[in-house]
PyMOL Python script that loads the backbone (N, CA, C, O; Angstrom):
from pymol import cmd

cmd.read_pdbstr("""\
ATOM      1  N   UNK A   1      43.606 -61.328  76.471  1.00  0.00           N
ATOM      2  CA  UNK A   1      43.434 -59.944  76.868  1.00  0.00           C
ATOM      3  C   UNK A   1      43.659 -59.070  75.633  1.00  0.00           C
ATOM      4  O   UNK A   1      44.563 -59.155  74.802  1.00  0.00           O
ATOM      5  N   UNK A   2      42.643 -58.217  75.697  1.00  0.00           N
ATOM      6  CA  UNK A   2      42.926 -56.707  74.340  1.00  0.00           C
ATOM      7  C   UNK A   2      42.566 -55.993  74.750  1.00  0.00           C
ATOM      8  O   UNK A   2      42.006 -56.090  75.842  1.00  0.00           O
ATOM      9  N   UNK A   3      42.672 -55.031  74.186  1.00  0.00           N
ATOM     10  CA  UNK A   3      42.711 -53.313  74.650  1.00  0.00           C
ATOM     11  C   UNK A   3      42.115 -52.513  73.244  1.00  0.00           C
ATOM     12  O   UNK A   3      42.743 -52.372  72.194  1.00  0.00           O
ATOM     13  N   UNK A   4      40.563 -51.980  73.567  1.00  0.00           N
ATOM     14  CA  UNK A   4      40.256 -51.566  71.870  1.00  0.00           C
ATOM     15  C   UNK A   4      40.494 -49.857  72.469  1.00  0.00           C
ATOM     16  O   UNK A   4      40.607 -49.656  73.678  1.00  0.00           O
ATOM     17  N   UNK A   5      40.546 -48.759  71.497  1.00  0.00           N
ATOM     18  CA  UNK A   5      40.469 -47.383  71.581  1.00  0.00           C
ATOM     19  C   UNK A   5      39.180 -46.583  70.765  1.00  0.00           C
ATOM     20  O   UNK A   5      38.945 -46.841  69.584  1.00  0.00           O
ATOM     21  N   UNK A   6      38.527 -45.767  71.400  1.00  0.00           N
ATOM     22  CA  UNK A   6      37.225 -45.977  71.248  1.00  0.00           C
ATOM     23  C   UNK A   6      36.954 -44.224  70.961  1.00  0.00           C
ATOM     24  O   UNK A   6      35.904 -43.584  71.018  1.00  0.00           O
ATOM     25  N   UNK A   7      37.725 -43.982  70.784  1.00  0.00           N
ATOM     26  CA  UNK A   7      38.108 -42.312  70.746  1.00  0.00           C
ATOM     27  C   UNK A   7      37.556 -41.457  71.679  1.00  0.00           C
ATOM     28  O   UNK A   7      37.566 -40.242  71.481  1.00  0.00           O
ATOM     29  N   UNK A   8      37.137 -41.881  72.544  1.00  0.00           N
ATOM     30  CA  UNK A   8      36.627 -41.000  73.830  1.00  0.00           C
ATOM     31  C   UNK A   8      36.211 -41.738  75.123  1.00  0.00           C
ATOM     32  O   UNK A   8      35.737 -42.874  75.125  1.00  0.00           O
ATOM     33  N   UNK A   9      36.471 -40.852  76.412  1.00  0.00           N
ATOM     34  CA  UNK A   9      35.763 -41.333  77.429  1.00  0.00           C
ATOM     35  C   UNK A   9      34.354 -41.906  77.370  1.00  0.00           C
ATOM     36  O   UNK A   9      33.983 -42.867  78.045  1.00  0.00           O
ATOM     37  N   UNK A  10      33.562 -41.199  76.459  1.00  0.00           N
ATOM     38  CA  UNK A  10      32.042 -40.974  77.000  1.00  0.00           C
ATOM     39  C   UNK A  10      31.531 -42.104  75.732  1.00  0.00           C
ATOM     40  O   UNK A  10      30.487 -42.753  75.813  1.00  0.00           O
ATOM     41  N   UNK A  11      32.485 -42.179  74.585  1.00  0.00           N
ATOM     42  CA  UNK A  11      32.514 -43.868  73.620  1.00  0.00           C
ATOM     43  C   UNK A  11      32.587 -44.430  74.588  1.00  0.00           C
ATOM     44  O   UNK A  11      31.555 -44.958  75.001  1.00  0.00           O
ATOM     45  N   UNK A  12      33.978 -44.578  75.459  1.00  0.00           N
ATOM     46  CA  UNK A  12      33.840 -46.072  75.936  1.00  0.00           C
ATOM     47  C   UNK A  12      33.201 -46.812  76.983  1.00  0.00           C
ATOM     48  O   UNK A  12      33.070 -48.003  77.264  1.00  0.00           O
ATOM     49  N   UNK A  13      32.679 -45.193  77.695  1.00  0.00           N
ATOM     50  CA  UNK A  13      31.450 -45.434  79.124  1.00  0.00           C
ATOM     51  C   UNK A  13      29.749 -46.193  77.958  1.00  0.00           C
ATOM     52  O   UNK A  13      28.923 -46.992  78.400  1.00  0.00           O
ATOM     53  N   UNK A  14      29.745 -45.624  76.621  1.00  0.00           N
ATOM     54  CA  UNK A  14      28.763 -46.054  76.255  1.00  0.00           C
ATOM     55  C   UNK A  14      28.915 -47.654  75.650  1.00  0.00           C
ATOM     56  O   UNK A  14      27.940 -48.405  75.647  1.00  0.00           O
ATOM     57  N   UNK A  15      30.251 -48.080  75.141  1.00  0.00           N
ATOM     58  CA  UNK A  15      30.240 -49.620  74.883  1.00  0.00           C
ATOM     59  C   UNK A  15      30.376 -50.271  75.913  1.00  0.00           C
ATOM     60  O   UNK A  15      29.812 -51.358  75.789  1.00  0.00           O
ATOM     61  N   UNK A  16      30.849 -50.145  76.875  1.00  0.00           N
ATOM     62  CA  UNK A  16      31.017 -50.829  77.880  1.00  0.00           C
ATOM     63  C   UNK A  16      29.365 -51.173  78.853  1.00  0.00           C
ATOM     64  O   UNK A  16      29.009 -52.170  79.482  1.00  0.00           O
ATOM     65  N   UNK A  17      28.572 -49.641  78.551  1.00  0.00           N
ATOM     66  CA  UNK A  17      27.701 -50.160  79.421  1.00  0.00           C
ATOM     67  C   UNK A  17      26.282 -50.747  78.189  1.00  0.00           C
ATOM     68  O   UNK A  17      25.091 -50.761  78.498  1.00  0.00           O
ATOM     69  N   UNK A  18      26.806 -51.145  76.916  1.00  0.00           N
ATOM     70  CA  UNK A  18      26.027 -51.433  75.966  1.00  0.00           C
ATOM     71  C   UNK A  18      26.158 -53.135  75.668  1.00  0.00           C
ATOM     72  O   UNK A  18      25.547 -53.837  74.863  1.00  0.00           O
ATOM     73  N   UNK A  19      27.219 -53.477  76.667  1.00  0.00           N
ATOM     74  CA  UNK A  19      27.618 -54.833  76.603  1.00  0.00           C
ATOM     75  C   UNK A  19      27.007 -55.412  77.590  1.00  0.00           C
ATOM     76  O   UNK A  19      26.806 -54.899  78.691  1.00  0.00           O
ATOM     77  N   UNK A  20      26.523 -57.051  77.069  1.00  0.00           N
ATOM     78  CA  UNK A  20      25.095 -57.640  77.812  1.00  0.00           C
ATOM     79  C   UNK A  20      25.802 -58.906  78.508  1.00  0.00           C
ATOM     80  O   UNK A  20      25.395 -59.344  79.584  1.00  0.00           O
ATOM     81  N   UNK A  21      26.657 -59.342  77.965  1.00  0.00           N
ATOM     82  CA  UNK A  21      27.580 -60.880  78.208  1.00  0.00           C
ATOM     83  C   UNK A  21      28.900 -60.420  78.791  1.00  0.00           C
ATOM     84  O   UNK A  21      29.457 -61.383  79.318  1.00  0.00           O
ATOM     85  N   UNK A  22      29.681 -59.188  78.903  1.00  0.00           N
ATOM     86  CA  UNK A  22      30.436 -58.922  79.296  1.00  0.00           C
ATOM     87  C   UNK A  22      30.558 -58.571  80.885  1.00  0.00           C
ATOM     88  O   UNK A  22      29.567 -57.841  80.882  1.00  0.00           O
ATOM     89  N   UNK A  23      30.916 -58.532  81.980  1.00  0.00           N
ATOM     90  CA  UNK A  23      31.152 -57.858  82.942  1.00  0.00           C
ATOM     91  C   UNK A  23      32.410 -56.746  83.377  1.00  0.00           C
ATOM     92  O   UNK A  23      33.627 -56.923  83.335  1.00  0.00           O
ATOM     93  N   UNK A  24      31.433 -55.240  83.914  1.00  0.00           N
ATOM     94  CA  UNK A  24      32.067 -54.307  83.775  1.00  0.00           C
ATOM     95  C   UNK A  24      33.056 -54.399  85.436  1.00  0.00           C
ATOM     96  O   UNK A  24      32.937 -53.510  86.280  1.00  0.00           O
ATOM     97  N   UNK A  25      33.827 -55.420  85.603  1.00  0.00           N
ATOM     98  CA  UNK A  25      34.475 -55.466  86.945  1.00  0.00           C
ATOM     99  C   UNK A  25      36.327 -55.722  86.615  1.00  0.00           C
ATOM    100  O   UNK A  25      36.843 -56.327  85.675  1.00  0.00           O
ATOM    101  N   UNK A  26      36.795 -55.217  87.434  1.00  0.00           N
ATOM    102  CA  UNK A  26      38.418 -55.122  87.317  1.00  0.00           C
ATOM    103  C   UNK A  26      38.801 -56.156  87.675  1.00  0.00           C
ATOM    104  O   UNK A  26      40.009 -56.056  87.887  1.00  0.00           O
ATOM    105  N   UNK A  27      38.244 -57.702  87.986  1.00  0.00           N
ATOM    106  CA  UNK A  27      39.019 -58.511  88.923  1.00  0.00           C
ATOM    107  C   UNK A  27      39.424 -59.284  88.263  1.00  0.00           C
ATOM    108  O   UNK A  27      38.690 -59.600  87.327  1.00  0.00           O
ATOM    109  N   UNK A  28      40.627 -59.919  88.368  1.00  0.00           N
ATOM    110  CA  UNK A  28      41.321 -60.388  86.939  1.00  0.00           C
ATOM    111  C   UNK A  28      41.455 -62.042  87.636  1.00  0.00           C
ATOM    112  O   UNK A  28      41.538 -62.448  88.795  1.00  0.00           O
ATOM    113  N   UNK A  29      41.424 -62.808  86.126  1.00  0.00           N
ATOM    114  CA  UNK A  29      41.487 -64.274  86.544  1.00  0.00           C
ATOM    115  C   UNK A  29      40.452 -64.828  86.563  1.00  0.00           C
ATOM    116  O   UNK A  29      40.398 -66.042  86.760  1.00  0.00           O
ATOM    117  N   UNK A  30      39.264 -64.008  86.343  1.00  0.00           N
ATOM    118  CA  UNK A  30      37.768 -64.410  85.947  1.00  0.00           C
ATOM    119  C   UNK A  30      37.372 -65.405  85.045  1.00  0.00           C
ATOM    120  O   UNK A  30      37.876 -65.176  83.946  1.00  0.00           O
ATOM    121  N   UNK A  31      36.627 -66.490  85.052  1.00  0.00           N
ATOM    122  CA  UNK A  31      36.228 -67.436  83.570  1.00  0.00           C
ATOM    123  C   UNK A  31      35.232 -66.335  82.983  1.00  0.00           C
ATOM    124  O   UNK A  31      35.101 -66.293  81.760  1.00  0.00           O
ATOM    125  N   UNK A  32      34.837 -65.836  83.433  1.00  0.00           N
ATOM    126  CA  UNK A  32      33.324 -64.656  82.380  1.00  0.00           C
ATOM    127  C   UNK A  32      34.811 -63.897  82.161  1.00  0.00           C
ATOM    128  O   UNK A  32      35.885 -63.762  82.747  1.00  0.00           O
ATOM    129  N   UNK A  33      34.058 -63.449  80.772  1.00  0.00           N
ATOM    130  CA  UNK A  33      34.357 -62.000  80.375  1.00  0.00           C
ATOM    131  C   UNK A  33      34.293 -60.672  80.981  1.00  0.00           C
ATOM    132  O   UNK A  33      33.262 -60.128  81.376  1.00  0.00           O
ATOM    133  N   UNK A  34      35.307 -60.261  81.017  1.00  0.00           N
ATOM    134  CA  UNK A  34      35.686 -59.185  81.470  1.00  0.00           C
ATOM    135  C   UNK A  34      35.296 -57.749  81.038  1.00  0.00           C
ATOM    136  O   UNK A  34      34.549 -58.068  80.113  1.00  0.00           O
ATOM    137  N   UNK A  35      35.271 -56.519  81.047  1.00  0.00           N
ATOM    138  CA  UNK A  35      35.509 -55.285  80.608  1.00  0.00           C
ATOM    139  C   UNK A  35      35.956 -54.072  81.612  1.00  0.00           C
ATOM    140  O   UNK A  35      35.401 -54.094  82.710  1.00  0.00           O
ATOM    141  N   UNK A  36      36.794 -53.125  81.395  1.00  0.00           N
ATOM    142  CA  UNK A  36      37.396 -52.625  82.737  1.00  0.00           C
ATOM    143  C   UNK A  36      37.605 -51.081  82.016  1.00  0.00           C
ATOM    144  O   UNK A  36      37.994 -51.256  80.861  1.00  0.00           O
ATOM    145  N   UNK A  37      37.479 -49.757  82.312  1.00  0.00           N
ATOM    146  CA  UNK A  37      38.149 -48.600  81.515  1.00  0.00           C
ATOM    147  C   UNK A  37      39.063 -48.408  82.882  1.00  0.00           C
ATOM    148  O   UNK A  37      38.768 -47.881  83.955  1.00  0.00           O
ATOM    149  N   UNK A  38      40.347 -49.068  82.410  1.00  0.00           N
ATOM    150  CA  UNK A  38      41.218 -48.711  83.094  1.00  0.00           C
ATOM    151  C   UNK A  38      41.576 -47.014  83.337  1.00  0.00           C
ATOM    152  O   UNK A  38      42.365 -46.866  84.270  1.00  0.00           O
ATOM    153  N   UNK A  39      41.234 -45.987  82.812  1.00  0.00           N
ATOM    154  CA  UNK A  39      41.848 -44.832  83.027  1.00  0.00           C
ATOM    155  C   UNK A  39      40.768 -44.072  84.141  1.00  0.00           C
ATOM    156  O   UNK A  39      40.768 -42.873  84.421  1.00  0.00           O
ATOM    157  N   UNK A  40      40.015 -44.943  84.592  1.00  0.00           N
ATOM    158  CA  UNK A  40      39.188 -44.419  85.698  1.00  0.00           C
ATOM    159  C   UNK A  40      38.937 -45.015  86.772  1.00  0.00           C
ATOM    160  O   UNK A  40      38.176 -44.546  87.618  1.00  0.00           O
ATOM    161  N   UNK A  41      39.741 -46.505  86.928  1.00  0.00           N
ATOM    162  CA  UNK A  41      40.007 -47.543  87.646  1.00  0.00           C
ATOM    163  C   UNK A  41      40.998 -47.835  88.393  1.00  0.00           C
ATOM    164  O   UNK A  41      41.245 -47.492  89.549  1.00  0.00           O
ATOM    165  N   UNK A  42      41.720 -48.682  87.461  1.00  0.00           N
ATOM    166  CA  UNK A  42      42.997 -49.414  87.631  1.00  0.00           C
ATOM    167  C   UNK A  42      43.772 -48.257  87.736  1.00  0.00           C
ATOM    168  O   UNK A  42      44.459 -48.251  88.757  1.00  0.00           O
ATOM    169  N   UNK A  43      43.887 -47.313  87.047  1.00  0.00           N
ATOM    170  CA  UNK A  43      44.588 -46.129  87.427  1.00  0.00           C
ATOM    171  C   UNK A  43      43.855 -44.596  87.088  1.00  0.00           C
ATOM    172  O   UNK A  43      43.953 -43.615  86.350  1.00  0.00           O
ATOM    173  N   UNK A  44      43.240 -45.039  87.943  1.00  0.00           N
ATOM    174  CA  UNK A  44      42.280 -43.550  88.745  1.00  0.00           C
ATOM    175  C   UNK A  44      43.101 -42.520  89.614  1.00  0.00           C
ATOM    176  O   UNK A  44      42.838 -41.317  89.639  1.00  0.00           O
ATOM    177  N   UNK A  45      44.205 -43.162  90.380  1.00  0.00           N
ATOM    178  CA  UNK A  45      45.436 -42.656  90.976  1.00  0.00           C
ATOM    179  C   UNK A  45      46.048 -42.324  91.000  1.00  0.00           C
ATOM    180  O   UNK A  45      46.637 -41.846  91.970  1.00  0.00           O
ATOM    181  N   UNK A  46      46.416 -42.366  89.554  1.00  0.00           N
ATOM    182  CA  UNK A  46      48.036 -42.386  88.918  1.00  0.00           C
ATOM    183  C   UNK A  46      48.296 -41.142  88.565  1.00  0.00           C
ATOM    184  O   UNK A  46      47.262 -40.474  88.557  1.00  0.00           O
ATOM    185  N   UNK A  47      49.476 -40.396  88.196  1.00  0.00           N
ATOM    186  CA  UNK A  47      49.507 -39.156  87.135  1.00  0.00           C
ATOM    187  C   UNK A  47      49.452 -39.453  85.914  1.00  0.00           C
ATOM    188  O   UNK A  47      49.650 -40.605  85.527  1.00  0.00           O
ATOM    189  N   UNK A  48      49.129 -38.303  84.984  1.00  0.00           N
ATOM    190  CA  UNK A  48      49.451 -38.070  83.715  1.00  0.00           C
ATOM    191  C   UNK A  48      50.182 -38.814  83.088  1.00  0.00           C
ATOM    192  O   UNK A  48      49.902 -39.493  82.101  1.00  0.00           O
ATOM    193  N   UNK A  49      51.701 -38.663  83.945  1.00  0.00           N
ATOM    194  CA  UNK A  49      53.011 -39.599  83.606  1.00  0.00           C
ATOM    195  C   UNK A  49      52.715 -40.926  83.229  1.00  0.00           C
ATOM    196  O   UNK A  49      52.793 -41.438  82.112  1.00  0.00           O
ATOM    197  N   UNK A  50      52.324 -41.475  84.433  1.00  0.00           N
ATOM    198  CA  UNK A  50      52.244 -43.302  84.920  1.00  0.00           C
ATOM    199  C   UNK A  50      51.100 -43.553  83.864  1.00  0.00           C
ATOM    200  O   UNK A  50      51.271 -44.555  83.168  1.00  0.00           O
ATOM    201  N   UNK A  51      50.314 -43.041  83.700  1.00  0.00           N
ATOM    202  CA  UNK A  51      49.147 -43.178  82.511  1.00  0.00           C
ATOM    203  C   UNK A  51      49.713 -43.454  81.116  1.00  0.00           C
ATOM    204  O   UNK A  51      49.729 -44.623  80.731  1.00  0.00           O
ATOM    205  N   UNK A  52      50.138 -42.568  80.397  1.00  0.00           N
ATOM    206  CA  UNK A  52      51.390 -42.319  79.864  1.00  0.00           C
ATOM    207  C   UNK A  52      52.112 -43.364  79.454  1.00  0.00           C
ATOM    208  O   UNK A  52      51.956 -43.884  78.349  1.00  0.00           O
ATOM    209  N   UNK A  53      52.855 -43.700  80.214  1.00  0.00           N
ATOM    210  CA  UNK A  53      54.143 -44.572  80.155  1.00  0.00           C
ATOM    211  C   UNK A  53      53.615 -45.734  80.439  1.00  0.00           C
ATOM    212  O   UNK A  53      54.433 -46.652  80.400  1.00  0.00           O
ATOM    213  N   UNK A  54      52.358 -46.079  80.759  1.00  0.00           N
ATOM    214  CA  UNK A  54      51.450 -47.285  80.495  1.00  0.00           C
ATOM    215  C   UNK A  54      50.315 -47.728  79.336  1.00  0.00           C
ATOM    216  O   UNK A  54      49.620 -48.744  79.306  1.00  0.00           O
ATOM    217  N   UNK A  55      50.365 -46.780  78.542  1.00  0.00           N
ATOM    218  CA  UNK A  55      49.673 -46.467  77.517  1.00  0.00           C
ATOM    219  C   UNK A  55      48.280 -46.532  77.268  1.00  0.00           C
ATOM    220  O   UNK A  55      47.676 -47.054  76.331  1.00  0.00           O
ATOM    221  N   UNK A  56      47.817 -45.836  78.389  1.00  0.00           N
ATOM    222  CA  UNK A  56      46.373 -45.470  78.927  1.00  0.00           C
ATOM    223  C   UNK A  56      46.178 -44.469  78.866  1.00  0.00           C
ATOM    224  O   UNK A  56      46.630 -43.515  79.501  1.00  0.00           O
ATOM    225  N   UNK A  57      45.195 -44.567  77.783  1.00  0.00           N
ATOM    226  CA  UNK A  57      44.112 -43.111  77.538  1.00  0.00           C
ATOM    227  C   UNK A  57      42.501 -43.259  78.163  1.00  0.00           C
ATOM    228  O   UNK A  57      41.909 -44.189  78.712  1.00  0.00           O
ATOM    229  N   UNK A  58      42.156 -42.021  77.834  1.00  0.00           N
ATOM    230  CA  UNK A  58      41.176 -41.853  78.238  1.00  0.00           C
ATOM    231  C   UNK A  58      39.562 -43.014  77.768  1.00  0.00           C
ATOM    232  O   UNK A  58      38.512 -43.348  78.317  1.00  0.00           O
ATOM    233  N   UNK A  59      40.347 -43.285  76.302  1.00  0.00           N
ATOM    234  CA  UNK A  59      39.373 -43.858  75.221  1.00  0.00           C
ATOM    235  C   UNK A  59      39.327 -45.534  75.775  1.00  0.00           C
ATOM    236  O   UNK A  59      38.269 -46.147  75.919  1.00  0.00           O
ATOM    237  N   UNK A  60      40.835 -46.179  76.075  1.00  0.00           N
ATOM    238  CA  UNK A  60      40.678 -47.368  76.079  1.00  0.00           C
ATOM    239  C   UNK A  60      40.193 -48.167  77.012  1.00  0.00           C
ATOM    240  O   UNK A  60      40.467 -48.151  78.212  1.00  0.00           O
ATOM    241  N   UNK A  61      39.228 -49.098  76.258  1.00  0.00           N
ATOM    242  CA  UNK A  61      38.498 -50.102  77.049  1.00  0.00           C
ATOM    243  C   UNK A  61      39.556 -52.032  77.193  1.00  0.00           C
ATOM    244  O   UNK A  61      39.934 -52.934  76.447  1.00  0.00           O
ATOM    245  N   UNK A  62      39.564 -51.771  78.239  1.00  0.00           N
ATOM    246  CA  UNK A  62      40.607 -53.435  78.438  1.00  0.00           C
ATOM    247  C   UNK A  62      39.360 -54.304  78.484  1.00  0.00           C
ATOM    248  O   UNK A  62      38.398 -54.105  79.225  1.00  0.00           O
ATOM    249  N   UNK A  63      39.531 -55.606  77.327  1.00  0.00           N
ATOM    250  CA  UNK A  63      38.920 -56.575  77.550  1.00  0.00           C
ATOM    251  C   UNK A  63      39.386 -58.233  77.703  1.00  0.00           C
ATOM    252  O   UNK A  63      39.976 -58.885  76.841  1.00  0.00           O
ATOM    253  N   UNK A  64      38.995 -58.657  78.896  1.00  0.00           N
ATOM    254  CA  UNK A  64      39.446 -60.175  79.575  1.00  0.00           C
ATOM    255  C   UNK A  64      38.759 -61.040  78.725  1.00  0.00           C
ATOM    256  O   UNK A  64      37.664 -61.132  79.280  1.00  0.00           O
ATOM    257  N   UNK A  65      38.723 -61.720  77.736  1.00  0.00           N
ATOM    258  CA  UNK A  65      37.996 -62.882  77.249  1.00  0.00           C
ATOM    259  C   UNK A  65      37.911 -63.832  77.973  1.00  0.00           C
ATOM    260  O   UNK A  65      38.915 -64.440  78.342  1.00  0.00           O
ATOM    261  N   UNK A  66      36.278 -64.277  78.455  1.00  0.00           N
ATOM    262  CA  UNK A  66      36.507 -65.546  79.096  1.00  0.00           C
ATOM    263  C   UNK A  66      35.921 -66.623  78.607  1.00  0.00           C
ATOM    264  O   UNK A  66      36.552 -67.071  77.649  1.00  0.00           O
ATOM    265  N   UNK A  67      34.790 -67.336  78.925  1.00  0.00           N
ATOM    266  CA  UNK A  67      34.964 -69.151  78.655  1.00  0.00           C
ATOM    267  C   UNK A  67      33.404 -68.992  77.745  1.00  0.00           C
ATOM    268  O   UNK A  67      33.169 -69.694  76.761  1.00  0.00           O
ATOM    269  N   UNK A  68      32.664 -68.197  78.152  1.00  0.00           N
ATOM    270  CA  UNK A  68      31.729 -67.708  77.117  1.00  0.00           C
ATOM    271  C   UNK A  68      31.571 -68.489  75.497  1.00  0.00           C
ATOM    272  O   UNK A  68      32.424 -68.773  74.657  1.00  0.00           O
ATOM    273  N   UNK A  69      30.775 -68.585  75.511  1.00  0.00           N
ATOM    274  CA  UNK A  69      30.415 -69.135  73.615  1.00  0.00           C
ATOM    275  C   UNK A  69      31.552 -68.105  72.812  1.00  0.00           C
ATOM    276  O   UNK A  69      31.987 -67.322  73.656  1.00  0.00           O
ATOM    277  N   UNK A  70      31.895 -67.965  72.067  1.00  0.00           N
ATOM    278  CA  UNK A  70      32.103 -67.512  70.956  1.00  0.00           C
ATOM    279  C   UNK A  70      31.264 -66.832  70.202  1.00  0.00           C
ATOM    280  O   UNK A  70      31.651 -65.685  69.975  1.00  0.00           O
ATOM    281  N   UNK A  71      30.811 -66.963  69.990  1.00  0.00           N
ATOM    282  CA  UNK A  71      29.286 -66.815  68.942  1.00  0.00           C
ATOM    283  C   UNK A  71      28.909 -65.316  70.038  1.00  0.00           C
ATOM    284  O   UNK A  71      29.089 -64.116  69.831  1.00  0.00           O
ATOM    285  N   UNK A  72      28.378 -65.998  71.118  1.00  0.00           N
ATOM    286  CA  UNK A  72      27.822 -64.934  72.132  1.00  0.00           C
ATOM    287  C   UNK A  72      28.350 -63.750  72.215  1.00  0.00           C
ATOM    288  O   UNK A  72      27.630 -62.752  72.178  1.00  0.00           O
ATOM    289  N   UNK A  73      29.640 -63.670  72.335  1.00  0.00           N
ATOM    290  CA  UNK A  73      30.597 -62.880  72.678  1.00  0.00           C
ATOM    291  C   UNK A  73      30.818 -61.594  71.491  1.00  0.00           C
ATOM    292  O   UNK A  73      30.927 -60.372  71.593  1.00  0.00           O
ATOM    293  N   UNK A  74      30.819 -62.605  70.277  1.00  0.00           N
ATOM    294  CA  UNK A  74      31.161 -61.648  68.783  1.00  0.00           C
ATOM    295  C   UNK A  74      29.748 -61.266  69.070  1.00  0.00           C
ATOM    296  O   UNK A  74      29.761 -60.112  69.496  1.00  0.00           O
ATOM    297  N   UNK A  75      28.725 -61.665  69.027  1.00  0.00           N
ATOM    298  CA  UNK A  75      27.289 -60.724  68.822  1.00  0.00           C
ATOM    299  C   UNK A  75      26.756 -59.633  70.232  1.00  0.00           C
ATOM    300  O   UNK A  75      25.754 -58.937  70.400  1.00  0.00           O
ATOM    301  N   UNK A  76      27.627 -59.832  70.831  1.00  0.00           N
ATOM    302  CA  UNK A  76      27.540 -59.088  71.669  1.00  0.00           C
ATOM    303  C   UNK A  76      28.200 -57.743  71.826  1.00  0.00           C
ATOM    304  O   UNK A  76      27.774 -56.698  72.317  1.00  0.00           O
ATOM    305  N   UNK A  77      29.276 -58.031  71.315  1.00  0.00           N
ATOM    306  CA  UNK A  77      30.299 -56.559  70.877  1.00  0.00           C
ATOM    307  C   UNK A  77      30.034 -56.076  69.483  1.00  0.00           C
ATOM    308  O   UNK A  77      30.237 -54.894  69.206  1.00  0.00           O
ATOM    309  N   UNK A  78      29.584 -56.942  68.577  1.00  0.00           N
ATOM    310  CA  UNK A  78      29.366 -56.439  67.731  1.00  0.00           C
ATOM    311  C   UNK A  78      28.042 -55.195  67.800  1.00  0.00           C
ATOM    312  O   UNK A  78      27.960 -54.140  67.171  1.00  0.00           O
ATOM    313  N   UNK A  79      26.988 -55.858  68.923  1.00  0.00           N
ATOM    314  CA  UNK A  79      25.999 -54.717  69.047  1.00  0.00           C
ATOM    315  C   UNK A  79      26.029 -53.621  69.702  1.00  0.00           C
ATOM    316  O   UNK A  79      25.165 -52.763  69.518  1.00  0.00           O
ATOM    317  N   UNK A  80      27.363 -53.412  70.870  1.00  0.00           N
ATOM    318  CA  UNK A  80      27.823 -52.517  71.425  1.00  0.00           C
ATOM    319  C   UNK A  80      28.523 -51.480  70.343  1.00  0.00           C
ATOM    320  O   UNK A  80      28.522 -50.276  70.602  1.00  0.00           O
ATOM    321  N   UNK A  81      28.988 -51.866  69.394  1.00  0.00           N
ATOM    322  CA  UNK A  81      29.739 -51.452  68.419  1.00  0.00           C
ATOM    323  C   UNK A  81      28.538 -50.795  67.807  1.00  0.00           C
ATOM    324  O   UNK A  81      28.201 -49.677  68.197  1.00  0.00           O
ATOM    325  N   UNK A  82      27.890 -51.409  66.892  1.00  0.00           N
ATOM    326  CA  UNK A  82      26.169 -50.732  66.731  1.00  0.00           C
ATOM    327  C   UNK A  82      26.060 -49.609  67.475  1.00  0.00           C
ATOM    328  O   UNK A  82      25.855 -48.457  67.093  1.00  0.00           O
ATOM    329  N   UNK A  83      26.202 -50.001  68.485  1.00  0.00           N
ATOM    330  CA  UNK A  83      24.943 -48.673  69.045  1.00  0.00           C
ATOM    331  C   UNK A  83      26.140 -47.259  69.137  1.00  0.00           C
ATOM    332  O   UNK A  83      25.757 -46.098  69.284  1.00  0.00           O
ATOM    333  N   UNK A  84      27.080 -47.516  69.058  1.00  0.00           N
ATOM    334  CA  UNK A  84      28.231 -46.710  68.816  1.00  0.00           C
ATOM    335  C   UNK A  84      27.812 -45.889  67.554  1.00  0.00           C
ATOM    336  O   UNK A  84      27.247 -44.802  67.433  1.00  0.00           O
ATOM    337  N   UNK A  85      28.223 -46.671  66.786  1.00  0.00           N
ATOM    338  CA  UNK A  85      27.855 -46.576  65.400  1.00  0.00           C
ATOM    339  C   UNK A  85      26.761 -45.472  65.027  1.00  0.00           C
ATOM    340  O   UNK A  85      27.025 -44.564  64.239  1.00  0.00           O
ATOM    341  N   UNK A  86      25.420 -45.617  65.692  1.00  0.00           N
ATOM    342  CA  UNK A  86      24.544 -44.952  65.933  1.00  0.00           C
ATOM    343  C   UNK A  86      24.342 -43.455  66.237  1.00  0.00           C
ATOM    344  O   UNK A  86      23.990 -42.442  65.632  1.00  0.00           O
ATOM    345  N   UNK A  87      24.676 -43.760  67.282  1.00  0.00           N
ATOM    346  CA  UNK A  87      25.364 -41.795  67.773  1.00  0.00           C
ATOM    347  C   UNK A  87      25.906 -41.000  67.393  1.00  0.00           C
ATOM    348  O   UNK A  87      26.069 -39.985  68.070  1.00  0.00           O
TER     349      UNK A  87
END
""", "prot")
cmd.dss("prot")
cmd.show_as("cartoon", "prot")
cmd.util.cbc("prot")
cmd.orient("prot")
C-alpha cells in the first residue's frame, strides 16, 4: 500500500481516471490493483478534524498494489503521470 500527493483534487480525479490496469474501487484485499481518493470516499463523512488527524488531503491518491506484472503496472502509472505532466 502507498499513498502519492498529487497537489490537487482535480490532479488526482485526472490520474486516477488516466490509469488503464488499475481499478478505481475502495474494496480492500483485492489481488488487482487498487486506486481509491480517499478524501471523497473512505472519508467523504468525516470532518475536517478526522481528515486531518488521518492525514488526508484533498490531493492524495491511495494505491493497493496487486498481483499484476510489474512491468504493466510501472507503464501504466508512469503514463498517468504523463498525461499529468501534460496539462
Amino acid at each position: 500500500l502507498l499513498t502519492v500527493r498529487l497537489g490537487s483534487k482535480e490532479r488526482a480525479y485526472r490520474f486516477i481516471n488516466a490509469l488503464q490496469y488499475a481499478l478505481n474501487v475502495s474494496n480492500i484485499g483485492d489481488a488487482r490493483t487498487l486506486v481509491v481518493h480517499p478524501a471523497s470516499t473512505i472519508f467523504a463523512h468525516a470532518s475536517e478534524a478526522e481528515k486531518d488527524y488521518a492525514g488526508v488531503t484533498s490531493d492524495l491518491v491511495r494505491i493497493s498494489v496487486g498481483l499484476e506484472d510489474a512491468e504493466d503496472l510501472l507503464a501504466d502509472f508512469g503514463q498517468a503521470l504523463a498525461k499529468l505532466a501534460e496539462s
